[in-house]
py3Dmol code that shows the C-alpha trace and the ligand (Angstrom):
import py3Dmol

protein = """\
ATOM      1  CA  UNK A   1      17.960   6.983 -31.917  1.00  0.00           C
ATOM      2  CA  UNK A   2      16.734   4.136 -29.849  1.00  0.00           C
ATOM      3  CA  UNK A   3      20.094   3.372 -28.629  1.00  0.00           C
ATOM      4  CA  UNK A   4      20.774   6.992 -28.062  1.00  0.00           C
ATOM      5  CA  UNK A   5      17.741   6.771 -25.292  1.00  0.00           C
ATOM      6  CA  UNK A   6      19.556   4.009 -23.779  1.00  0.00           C
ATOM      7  CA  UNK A   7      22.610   6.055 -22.936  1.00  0.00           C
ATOM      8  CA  UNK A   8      20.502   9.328 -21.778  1.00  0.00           C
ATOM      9  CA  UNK A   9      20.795   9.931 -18.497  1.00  0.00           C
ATOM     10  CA  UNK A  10      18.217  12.722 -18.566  1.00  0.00           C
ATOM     11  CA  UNK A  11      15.480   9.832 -20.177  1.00  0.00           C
ATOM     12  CA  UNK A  12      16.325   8.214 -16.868  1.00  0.00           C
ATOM     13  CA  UNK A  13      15.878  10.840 -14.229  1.00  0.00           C
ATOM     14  CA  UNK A  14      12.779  11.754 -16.173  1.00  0.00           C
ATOM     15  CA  UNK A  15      11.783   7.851 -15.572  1.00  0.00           C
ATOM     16  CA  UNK A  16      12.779   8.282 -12.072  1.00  0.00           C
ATOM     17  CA  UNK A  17      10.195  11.261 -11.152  1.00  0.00           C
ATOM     18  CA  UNK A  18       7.177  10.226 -12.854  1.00  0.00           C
ATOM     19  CA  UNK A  19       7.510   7.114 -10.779  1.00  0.00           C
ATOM     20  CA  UNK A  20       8.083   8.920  -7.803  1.00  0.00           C
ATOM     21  CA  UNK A  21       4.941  10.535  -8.810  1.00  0.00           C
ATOM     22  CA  UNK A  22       3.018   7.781  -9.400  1.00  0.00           C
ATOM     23  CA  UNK A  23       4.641   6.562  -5.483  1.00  0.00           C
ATOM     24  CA  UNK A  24       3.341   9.486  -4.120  1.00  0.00           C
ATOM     25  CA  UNK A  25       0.001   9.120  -5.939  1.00  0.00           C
ATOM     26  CA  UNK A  26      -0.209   5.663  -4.360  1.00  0.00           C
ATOM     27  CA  UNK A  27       0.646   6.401  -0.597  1.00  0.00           C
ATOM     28  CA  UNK A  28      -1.875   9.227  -1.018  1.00  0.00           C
ATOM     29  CA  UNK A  29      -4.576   7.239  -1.611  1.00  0.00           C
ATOM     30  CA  UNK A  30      -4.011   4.614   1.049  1.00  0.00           C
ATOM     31  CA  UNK A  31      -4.569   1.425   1.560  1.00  0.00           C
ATOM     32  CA  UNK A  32      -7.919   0.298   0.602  1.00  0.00           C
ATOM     33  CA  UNK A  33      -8.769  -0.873   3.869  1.00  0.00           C
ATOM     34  CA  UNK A  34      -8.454   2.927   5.464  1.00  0.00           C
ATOM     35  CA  UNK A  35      -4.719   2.080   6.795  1.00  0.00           C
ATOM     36  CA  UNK A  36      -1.409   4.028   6.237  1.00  0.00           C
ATOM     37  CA  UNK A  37       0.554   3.285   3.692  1.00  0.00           C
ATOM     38  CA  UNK A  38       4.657   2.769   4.472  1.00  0.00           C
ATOM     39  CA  UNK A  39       7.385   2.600   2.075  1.00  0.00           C
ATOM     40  CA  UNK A  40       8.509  -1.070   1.939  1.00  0.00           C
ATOM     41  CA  UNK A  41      10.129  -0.797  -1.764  1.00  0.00           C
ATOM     42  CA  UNK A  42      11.263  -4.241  -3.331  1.00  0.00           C
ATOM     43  CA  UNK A  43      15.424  -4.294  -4.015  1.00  0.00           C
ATOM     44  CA  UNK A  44      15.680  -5.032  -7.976  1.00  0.00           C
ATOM     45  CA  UNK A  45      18.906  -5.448 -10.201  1.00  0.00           C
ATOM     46  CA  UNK A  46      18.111  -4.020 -13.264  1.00  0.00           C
ATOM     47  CA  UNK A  47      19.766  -4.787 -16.370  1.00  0.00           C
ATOM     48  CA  UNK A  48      19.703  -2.307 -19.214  1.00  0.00           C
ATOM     49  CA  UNK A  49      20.708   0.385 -16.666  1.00  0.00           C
ATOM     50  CA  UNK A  50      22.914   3.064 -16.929  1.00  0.00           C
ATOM     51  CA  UNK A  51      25.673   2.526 -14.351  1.00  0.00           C
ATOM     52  CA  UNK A  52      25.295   6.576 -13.297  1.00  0.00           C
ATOM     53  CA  UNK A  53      21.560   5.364 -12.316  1.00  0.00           C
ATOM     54  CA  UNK A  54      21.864   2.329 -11.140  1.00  0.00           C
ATOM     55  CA  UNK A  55      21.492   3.204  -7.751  1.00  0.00           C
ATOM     56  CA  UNK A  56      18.405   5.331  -7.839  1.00  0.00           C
ATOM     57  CA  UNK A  57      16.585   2.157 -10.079  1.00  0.00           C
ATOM     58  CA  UNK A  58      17.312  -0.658  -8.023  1.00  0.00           C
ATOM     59  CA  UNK A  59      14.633  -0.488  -5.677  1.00  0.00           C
ATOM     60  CA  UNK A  60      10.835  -0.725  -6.810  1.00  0.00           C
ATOM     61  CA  UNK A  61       8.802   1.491  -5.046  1.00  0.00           C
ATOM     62  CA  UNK A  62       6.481  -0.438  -2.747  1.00  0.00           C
ATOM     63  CA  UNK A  63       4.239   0.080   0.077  1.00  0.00           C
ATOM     64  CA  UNK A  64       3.111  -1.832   3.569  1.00  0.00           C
ATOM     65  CA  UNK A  65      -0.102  -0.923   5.378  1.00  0.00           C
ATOM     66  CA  UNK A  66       0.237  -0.253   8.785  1.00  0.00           C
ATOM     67  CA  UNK A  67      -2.983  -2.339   9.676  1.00  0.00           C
ATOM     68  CA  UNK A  68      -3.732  -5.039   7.376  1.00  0.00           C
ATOM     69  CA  UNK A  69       0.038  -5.566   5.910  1.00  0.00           C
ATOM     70  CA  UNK A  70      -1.134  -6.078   2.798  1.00  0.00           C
ATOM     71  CA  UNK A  71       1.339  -4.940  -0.353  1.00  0.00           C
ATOM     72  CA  UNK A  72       0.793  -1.641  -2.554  1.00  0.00           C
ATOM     73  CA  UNK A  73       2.988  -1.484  -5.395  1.00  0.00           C
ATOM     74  CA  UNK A  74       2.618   1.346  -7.356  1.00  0.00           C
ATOM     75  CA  UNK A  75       2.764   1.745 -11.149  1.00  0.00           C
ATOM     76  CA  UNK A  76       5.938   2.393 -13.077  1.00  0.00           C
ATOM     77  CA  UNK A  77       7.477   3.029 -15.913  1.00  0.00           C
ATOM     78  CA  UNK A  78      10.707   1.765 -14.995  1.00  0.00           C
ATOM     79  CA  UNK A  79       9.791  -2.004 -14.830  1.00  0.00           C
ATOM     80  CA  UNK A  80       7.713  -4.007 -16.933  1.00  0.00           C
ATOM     81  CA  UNK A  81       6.585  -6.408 -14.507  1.00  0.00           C
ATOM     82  CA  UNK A  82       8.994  -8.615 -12.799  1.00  0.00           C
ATOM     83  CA  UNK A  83      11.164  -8.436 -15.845  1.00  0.00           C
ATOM     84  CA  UNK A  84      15.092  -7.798 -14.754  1.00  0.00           C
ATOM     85  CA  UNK A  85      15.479  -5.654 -18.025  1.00  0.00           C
ATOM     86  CA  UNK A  86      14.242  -2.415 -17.813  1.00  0.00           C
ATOM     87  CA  UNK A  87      10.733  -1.466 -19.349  1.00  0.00           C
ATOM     88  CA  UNK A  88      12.784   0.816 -21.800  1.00  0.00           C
ATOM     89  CA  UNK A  89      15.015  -2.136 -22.720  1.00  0.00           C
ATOM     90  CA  UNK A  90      12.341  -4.360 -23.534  1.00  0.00           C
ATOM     91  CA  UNK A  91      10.195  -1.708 -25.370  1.00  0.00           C
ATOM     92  CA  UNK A  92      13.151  -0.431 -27.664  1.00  0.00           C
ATOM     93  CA  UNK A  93      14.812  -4.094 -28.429  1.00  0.00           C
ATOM     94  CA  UNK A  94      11.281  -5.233 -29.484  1.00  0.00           C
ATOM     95  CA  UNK A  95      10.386  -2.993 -31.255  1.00  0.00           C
ATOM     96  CA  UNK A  96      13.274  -3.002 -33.424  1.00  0.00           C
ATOM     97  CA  UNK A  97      13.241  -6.951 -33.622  1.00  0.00           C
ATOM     98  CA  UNK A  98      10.344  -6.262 -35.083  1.00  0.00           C
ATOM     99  CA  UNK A  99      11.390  -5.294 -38.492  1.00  0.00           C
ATOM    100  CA  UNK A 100      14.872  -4.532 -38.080  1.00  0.00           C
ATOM    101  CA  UNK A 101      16.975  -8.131 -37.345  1.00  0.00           C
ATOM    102  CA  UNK A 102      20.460  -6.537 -37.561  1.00  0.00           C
ATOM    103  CA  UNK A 103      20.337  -3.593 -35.731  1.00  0.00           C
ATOM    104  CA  UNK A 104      18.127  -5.351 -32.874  1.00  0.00           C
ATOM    105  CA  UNK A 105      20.935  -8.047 -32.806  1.00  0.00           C
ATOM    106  CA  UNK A 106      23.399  -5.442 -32.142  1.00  0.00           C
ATOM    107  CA  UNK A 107      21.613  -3.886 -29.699  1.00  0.00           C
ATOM    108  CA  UNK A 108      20.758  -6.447 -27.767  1.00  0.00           C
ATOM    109  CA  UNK A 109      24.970  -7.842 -27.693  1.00  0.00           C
ATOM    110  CA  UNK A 110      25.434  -4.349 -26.853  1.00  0.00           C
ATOM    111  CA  UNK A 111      22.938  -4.603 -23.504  1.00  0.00           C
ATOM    112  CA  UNK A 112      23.834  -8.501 -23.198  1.00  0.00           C
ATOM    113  CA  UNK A 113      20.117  -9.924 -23.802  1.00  0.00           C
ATOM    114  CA  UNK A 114      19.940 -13.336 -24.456  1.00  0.00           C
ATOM    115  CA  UNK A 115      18.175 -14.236 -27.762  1.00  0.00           C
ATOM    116  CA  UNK A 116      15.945 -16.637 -26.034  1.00  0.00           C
ATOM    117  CA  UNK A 117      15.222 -13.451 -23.656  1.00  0.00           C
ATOM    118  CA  UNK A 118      14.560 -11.837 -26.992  1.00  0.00           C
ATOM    119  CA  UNK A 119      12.189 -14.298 -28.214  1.00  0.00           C
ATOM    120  CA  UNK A 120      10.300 -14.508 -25.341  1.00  0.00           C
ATOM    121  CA  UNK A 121       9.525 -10.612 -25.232  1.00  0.00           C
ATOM    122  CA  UNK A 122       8.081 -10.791 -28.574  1.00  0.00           C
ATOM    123  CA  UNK A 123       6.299 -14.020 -27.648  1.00  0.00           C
ATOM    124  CA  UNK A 124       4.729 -12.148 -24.628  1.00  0.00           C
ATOM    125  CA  UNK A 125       4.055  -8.850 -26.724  1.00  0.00           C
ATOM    126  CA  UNK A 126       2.087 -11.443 -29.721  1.00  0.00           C
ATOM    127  CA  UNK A 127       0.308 -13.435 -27.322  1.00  0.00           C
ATOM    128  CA  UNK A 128       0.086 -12.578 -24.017  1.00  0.00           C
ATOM    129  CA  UNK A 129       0.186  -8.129 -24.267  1.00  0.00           C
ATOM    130  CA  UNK A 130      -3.206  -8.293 -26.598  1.00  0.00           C
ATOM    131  CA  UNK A 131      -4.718 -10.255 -23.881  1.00  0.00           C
ATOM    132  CA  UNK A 132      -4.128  -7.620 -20.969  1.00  0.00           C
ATOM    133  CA  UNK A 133      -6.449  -5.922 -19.455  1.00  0.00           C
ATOM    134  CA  UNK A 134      -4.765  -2.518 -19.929  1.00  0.00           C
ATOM    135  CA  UNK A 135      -4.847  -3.340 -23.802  1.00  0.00           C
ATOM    136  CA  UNK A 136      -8.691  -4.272 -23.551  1.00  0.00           C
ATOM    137  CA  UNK A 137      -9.614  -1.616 -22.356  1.00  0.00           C
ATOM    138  CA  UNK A 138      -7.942   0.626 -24.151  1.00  0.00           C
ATOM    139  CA  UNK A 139      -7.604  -0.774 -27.761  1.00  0.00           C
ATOM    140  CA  UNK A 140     -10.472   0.970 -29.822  1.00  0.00           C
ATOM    141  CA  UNK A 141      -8.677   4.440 -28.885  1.00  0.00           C
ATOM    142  CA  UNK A 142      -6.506   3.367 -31.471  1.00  0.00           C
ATOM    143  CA  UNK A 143      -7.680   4.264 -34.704  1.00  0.00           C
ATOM    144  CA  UNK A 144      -6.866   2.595 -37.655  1.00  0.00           C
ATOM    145  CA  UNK A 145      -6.348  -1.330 -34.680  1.00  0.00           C
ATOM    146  CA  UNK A 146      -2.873  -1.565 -34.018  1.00  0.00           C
ATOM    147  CA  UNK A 147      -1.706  -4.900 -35.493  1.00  0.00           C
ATOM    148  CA  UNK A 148      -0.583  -6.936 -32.862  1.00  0.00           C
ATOM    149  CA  UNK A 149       1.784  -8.542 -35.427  1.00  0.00           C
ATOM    150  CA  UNK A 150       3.354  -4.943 -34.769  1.00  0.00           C
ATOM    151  CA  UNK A 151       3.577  -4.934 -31.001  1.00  0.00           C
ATOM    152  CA  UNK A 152       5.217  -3.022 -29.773  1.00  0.00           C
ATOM    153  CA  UNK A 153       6.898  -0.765 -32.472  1.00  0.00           C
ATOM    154  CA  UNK A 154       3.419  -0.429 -34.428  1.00  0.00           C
ATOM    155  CA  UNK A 155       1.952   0.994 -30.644  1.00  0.00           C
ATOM    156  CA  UNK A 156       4.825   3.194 -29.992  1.00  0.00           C
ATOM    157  CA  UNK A 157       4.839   5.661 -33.858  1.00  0.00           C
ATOM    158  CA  UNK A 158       0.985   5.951 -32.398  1.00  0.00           C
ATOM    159  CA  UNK A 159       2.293   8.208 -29.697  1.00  0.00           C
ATOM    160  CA  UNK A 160       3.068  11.679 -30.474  1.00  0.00           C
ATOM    161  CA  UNK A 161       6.290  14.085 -30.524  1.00  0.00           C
ATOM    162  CA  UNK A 162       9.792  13.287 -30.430  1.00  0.00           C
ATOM    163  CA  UNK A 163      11.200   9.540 -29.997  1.00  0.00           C
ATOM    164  CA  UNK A 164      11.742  10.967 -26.657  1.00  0.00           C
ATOM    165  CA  UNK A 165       8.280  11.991 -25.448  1.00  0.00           C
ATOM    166  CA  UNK A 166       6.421   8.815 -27.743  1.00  0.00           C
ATOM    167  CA  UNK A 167       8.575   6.691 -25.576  1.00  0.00           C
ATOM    168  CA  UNK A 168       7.968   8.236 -22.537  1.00  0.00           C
ATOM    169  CA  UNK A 169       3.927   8.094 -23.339  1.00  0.00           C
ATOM    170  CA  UNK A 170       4.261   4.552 -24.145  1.00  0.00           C
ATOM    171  CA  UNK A 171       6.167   4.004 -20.938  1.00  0.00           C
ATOM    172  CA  UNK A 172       3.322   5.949 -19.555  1.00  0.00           C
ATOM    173  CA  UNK A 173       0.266   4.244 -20.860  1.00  0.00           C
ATOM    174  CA  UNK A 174       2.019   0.901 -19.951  1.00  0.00           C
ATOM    175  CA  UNK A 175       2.602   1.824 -16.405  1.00  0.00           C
ATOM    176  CA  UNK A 176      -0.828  -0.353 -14.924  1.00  0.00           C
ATOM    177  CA  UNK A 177       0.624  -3.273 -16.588  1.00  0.00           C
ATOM    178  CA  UNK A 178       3.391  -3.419 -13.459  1.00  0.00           C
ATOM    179  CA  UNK A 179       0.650  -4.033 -10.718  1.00  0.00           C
ATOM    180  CA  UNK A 180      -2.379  -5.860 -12.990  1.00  0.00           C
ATOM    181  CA  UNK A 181      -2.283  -9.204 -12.130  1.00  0.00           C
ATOM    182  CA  UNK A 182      -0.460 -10.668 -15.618  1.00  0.00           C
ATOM    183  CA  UNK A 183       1.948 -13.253 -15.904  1.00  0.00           C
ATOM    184  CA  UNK A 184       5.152 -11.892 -16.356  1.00  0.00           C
ATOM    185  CA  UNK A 185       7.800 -14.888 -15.771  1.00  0.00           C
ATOM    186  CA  UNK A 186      10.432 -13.502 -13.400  1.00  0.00           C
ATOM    187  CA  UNK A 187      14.099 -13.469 -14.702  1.00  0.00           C
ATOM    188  CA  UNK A 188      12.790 -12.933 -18.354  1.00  0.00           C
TER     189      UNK A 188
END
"""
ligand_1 = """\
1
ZN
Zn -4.670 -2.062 4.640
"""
view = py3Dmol.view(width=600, height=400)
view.addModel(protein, "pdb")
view.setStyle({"model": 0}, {"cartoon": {"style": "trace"}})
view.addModel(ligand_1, "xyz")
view.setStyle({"model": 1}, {"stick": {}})
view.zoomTo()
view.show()
């Protein structure tokens, strides 16, 4: 099923409007010093991509105020961060590693991820992900605590409906991770 997502091209257009949504949402709202916001999206090279998408995910949409210059970036659940995998990638091959060695090594052969890429995703998913300020925040919604052993499979069968839509939710509730300020090592 997970690798089935990987392949969908629908999963991706469906990626591709809610973060034109949240874009939208963004340049809305303005800068927060009462200037105009202008697209100044950031090129990307995403790995994990389906080649008919490719084009329509390698930019990250960004904005440029027309009087301060400062930088909005707004939320997404394309990219996790700074990582050059997608954020689907990096959810789906972790959360298999999780319990399921063979099939995650397949998988990740299949979408050429290192294993020291591997290890560092769960690394940052133990260690770092708890520490977020998305997941403090948000944590005692959870009920029975997510293990964060479990991270992220155990937080993505918390979501409801189809592997489809839990994914997408996940993606979703993720999104503010992109623009908080968290260390996510570029290249990883
Ligand atoms: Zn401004």
């Amino acid at each position: 099923m997970c690798h089935a997502l990987l392949q969908d091209i629908k999963f991706f257009q469906l990626l591709l409007r809610i973060d034109e949504e949240l874009a939208d949402q963004a340049q809305a709202k303005g800068c927060a010093c009462g200037g105009i916001l202008h697209r100044a999206n950031y090129p990307r090279k995403p790995r994990g991509c389906l080649n008919e998408m490719r084009a329509d995910f390698e930019s990250r949409f960004s904005f440029c105020c027309n009087r301060c210059r400062r930088r909005t970036t707004s939320m997404s659940v394309r990219f996790l961060g700074r990582r050059v995998y997608l954020a689907l990638a990096v959810v789906l091959v972790s959360a298999r590693h999780a319990g399921q060695i063979p099939a995650a090594a397949r998988l990740s052969s299949t979408l050429d991820i290192p294993v020291r890429t591997l290890q560092r995703w769960r690394q940052w998913w133990k260690q770092q992900f708890p520490l977020t300020p998305l997941w403090q925040a948000h944590c005692a919604r959870f009920m029975p605590p997510v293990v964060s052993d479990l991270f992220p499979a155990g937080l993505l069968e918390r979501f409801a409906g189809t592997a489809k839509d839990a994914l997408m939710r996940l993606l979703v509730f993720l999104s503010p991770i992109t623009v908080a300020p968290v260390s996510l090592s570029k290249g990883s």
